[in-house]
N, C-alpha and C positions, 0 to 999 in steps of 0.2 A: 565563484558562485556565492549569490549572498543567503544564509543559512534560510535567516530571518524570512525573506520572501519565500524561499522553496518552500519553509513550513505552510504560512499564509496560503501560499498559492495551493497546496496539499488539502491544507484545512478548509476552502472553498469549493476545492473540488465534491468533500464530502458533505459539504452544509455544516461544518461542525464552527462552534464556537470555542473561545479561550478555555473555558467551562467542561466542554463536552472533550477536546484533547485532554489537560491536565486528569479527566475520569477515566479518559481510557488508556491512557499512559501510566498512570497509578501514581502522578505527583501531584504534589502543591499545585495550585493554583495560582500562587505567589508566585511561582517557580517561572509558568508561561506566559504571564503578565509581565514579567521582568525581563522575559526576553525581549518582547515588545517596546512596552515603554521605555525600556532602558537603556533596550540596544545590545541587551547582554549575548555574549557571544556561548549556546550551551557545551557545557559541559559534554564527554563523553558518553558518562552515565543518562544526561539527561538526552541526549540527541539519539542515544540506543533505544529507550522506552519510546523515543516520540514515534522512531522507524516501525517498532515494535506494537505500537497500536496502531500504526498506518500498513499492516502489513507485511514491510519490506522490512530488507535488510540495510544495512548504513552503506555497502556498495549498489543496491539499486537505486538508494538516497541520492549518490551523488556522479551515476551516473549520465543522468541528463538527458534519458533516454537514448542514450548511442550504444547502449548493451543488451539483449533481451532480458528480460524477465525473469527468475528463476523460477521452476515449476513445483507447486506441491508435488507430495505422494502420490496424492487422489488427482493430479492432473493428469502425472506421469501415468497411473494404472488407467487413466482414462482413453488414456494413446493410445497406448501400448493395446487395447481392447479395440479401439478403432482401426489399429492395423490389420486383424484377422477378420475384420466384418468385409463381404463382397459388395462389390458397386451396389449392388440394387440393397442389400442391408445399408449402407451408408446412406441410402437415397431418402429409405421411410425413415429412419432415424431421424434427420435435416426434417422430413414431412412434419415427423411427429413431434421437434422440438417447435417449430412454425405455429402449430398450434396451443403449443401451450401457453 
């Protein structure tokens, strides 16, 4: 996997810029600029923050999509709530997210 592009291709997906990762990862800006220009291969520390403001964790990082997704809290209680609603509760809910 080449890091470099995964980040890129991450960072596109959000519209974010060098600028706007290094703020939400809480580093230098030096820091993501050198990984680029320079080729530099990051750091542990520094590829944890990057996962970390994209979300994910460093195994959903380098899964490659061949593993699902791990769920928040608030995903799981949201299941887990969807499991006890009846068909026809499950039906407006879908109605009533459609139109939101």
């Amino acid at each position: 996997m080449d890091v470099q592009q995964h980040i890129r291709e991450l960072m596109e997906e959000r519209g974010w810029s060098e600028y706007k990762l290094a703020k939400m990862a809480n580093l230098p800006q030096s820091t993501i600029s050198n990984l680029f220009k320079r080729n530099n291969v990051p750091t542990l520390y520094t590829l944890e923050a990057i996962c970390k403001a994209f979300g994910m964790t460093l195994a959903q990082f380098f899964s490659e999509g061949k593993e699902p997704m791990e769920l928040t809290e608030e995903q799981r209680a949201l299941f887990a709530k969807w499991a006890t609603l009846s068909e026809e509760q499950k039906r407006v809910l879908f109605e009533l997210i459609d139109i939101m």
